[in-house]
C-alpha positions in Angstrom: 15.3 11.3 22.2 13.0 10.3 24.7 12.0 6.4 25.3 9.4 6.4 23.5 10.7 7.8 20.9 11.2 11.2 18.8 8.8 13.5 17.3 9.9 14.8 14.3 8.3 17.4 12.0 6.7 16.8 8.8 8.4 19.4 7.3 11.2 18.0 8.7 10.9 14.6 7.5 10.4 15.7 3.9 13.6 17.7 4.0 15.4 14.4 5.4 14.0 12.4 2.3 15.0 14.8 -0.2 18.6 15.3 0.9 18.9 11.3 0.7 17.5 11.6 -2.6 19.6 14.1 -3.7 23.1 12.5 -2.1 22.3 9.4 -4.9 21.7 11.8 -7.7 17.7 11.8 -7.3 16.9 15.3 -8.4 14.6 17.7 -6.4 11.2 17.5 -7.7 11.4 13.7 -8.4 12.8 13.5 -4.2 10.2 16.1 -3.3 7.3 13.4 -5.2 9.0 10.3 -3.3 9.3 12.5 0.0 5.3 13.2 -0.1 4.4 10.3 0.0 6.6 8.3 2.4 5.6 11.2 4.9 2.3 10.8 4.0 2.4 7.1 4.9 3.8 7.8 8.2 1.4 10.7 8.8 -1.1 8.7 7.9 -0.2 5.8 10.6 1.2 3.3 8.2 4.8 3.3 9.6 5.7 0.6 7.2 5.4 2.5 4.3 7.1 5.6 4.8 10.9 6.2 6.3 11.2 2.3 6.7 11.0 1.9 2.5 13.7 4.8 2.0 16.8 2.4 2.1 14.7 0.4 -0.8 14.4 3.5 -2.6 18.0 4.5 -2.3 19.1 1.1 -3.1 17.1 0.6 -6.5 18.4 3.9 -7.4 21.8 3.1 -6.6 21.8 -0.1 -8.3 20.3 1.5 -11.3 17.3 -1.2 -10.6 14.3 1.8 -11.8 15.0 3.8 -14.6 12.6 6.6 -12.3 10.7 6.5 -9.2 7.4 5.1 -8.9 5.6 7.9 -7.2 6.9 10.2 -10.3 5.4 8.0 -12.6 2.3 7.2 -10.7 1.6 10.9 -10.1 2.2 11.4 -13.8 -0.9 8.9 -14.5 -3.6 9.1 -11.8 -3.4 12.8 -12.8 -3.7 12.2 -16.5 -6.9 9.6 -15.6 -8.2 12.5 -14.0 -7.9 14.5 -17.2 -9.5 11.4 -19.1 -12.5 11.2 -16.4 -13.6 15.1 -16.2 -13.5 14.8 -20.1 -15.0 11.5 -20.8 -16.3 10.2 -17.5 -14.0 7.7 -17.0 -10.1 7.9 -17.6 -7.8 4.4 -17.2 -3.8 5.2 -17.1 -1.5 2.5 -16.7 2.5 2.0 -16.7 4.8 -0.6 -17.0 8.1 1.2 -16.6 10.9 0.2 -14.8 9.8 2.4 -12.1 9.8 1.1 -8.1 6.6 0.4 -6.5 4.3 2.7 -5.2 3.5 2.1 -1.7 1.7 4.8 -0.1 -1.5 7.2 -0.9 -0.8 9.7 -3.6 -1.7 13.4 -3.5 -4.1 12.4 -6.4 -6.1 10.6 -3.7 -6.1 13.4 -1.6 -6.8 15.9 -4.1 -10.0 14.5 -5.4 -11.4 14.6 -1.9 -13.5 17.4 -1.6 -12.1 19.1 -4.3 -13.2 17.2 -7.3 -16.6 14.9 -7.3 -14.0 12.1 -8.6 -14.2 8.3 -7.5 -10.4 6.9 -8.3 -8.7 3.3 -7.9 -5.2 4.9 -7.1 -1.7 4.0 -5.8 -2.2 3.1 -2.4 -0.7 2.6 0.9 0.8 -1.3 0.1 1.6 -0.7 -3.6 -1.8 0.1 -6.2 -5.5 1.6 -8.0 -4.2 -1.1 -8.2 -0.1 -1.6 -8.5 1.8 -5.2 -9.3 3.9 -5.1 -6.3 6.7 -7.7 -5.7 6.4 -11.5 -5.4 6.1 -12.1 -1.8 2.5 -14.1 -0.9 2.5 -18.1 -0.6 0.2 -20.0 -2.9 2.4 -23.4 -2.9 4.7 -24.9 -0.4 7.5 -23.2 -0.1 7.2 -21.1 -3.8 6.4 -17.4 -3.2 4.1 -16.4 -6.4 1.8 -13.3 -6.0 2.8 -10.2 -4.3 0.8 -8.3 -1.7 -1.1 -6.5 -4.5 -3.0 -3.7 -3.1 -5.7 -2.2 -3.9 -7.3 1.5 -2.9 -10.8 3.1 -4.0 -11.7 6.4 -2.4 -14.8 7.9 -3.1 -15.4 11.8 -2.1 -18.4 13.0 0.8 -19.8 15.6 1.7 -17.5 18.6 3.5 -14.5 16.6 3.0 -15.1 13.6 4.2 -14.9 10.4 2.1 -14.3 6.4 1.7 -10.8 5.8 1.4 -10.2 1.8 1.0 -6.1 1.0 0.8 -5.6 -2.7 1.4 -3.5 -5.2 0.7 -4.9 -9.0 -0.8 -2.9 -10.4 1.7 -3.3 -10.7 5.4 -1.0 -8.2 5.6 1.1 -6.0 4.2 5.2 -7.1 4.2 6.3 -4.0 5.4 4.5 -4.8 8.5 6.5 -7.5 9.1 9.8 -5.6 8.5 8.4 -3.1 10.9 7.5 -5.3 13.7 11.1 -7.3 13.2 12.8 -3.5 13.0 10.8 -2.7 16.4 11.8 -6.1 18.0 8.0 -7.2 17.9 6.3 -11.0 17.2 4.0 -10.6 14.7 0.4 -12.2 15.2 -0.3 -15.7 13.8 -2.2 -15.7 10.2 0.4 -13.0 9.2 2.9 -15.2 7.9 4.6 -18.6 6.9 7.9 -19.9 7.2 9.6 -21.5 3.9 8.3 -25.1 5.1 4.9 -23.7 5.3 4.3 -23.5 9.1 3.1 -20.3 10.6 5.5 -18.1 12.6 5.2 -15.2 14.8 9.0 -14.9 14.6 9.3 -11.7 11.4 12.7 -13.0 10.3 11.4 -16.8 10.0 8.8 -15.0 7.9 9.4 -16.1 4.2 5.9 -15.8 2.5 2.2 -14.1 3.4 -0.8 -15.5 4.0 -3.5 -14.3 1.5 -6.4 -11.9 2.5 -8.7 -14.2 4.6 -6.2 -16.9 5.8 -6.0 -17.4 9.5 -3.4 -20.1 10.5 -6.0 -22.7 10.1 -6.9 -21.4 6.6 -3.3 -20.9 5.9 -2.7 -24.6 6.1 -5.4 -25.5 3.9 -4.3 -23.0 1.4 -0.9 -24.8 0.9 -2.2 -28.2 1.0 -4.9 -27.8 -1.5 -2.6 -26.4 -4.1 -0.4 -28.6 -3.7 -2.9 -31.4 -4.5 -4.0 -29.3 -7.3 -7.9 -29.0 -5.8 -9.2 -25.9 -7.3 -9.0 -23.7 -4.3 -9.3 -23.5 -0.4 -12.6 -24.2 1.2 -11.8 -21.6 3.8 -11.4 -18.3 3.1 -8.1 -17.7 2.2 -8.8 -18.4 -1.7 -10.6 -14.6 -1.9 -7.5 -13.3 -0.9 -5.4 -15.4 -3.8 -8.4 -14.5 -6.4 -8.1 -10.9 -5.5 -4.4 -11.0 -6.4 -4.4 -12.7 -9.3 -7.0 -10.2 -10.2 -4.5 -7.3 -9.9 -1.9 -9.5 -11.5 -4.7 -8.9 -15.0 -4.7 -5.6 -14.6 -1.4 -4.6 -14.2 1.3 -7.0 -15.2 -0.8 -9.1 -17.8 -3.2 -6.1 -20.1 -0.2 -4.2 -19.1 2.5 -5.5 -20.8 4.8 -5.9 -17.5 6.3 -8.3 -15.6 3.2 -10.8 -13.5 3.5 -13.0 -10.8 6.7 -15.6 -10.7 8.0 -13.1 -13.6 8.6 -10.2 -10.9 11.4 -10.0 -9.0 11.3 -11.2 -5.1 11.3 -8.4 -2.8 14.1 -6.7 -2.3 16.3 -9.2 -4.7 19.9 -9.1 -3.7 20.3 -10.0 -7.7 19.0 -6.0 -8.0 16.7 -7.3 -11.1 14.5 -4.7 -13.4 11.1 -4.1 -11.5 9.3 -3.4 -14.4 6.1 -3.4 -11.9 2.8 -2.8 -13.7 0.4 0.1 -11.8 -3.3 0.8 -13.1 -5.4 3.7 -12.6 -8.9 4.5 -12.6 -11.3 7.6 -12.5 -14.4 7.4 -12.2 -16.6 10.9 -12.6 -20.0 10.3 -10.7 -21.5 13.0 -12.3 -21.5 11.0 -15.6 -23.7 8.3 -14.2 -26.0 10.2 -11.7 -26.0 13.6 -9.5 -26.5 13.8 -6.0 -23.6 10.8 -5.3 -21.2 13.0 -3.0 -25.0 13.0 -0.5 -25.4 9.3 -1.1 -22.0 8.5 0.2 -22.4 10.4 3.0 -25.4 8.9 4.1 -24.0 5.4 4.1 -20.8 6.6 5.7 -23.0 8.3 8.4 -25.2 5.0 9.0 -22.4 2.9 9.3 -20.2 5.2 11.8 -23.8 5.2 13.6 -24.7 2.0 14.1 -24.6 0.3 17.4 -21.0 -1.1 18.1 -20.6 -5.2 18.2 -18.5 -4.0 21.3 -19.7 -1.5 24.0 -16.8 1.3 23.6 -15.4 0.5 20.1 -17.0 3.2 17.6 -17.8 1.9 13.9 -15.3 3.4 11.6 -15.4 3.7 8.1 -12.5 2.8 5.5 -10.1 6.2 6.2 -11.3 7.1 10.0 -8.2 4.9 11.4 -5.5 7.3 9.1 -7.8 10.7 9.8 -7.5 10.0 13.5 -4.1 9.6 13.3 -3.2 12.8 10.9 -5.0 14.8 13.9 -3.5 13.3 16.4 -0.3 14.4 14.5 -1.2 18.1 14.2 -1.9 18.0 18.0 1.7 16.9 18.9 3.5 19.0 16.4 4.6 15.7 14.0 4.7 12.2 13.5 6.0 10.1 16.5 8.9 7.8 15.6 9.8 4.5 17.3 13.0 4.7 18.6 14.5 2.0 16.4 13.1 4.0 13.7 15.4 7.0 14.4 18.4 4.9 14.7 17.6 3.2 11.3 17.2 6.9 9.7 20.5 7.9 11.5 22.1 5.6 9.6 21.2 6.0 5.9 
């Protein structure tokens, strides 16, 4: 292994998933569902969503925390909402299983790009269409209440190309954090909080997120106004806290699951149920309007074209970041692992 790391096949990788899988009774097909898409994550250039969730998954299998993985479920209903959307124009699936989280793109998103003229609000890279994910953002001194709840729209081109949005409502996603404290790495300021409240660039003084929007200034604010019960921040980090309370409606609340301080904390040493809501949404354009795969390509094209804020930087669209990535993968034969990463897949 060289200093920089390892390159490992994706072929590879998915093997290596499977096999873990399979040593804690996971069978094939439901390891070969979980194994797409933590590779895909990885692929993709979201490190903290692929090989470093595995132990999670291996743990709330082991602990008999999900009655099934979430990807096998997920999988299950993005693909029947595409069913209910070709048919009817627009399909919604939800589940509230005792399933895990999803946390990376599904091959649903990928398979209605350029294949399918079909808009859909699927599981996405933190968790989501939208996906209840597990309590970890700060709202109140010291009281982690919402989770990171993602959410992810992608919207098909021309040729291929498309709008792919997969975000958090957080500043950031956790398993950033775990990454950059796995790696050895600060972590910016506005990412996180410590359990007094302060912010920290130190990931294991990291106890709660700061919602989409909050800088450390905001961040502040965002505490201190709930704690005096004002109705939100007059920064910016209250869009980020309405956003995931927003998810928390459409998954844990119209869904019947678990919402909010009702989930279990990430990664609970108790082992709790998940019981995580997930909704999905499909949208067929060709219900509403034609021509919408050339409309979306022209906006994507006028915004990649316009003159950069910074001379050098090219305007990127929600997606280019993870398709520069997947090439840059294909060039080098794989996906280039950290070397910290390796070690922590060595010893699974």
């Amino acid at each position: 292994m060289a200093d920089d790391g390892a390159i490992v096949p994706l072929p590879e990788m998915r093997a290596f998933v499977v096999r873990c899988m399979a040593a804690v009774g996971i069978p094939e097909t439901d390891g070969g569902a979980l194994a797409e898409l933590l590779v895909a994550a990885d692929y993709r250039g979201h490190y903290s969503h692929g090989l470093n969730r595995l132990d999670m998954y291996i743990t709330d299998t082991t602990s008999k925390t999900m009655a099934t993985s979430g990807p096998v479920v997920g999988k299950f209903c993005i693909d029947l909402a595409i069913e209910k959307a070709k048919n009817a124009g627009i399909g919604w699936g939800m589940a509230f299983t005792n399933t895990s989280p999803l946390l990376v793109p599904t091959r649903a998103k990928e398979s209605v790009l350029g294949t399918n003229p079909i808009c859909v609000a699927a599981p996405g890279n933190h968790g989501d269409g939208f996906v209840l994910d597990m309590a970890t953002t700060a709202v109140a001194l010291g009281k982690r209440v919402l989770g990171t709840n993602p959410i992810c729209v992608a919207a098909p081109g021309n040729h291929g190309d498309g709008f792919v949005l997969d975000m958090a409502t957080t500043a950031v996603a956790v398993g950033k954090i775990e990454l950059a404290d796995r790696k050895e790495q600060p972590i910016p300021e506005g990412w996180a909080l410590t359990p007094e409240g302060a912010p920290t660039k130190d990931p294991k003084q990291a106890e709660g997120l700061c919602p989409l929007g909050g800088a450390e200034n905001t961040c502040k604010c965002f505490l201190v106004t709930l704690i005096l019960i004002k109705p939100f921040c007059q920064e910016t980090g209250y869009k980020g806290y309405g956003l995931s309370m927003m998810v928390e409606i459409f998954c844990g609340i119209m869904g019947g699951a678990k919402y909010a301080h009702h989930v279990r904390k990430w990664k609970d040493p108790v082992q709790n149920e998940a019981n995580l809501g997930q909704c999905f949404v499909a949208i067929d354009p060709r219900a509403f309007a034609d021509g919408f795969e050339d409309r979306m390509s022209d906006l994507i094209d006028y915004c990649r074209n316009l003159q950069p804020a910074e001379e050098g930087v090219e305007v990127m669209v929600p997606g280019d970041p993870e398709r520069k990535h997947m090439a840059k993968c294909d060039q080098q034969g794989g996906i280039l692992y950290h070397p910290n990463q390796i070690k922590f897949a060595v010893s699974i």
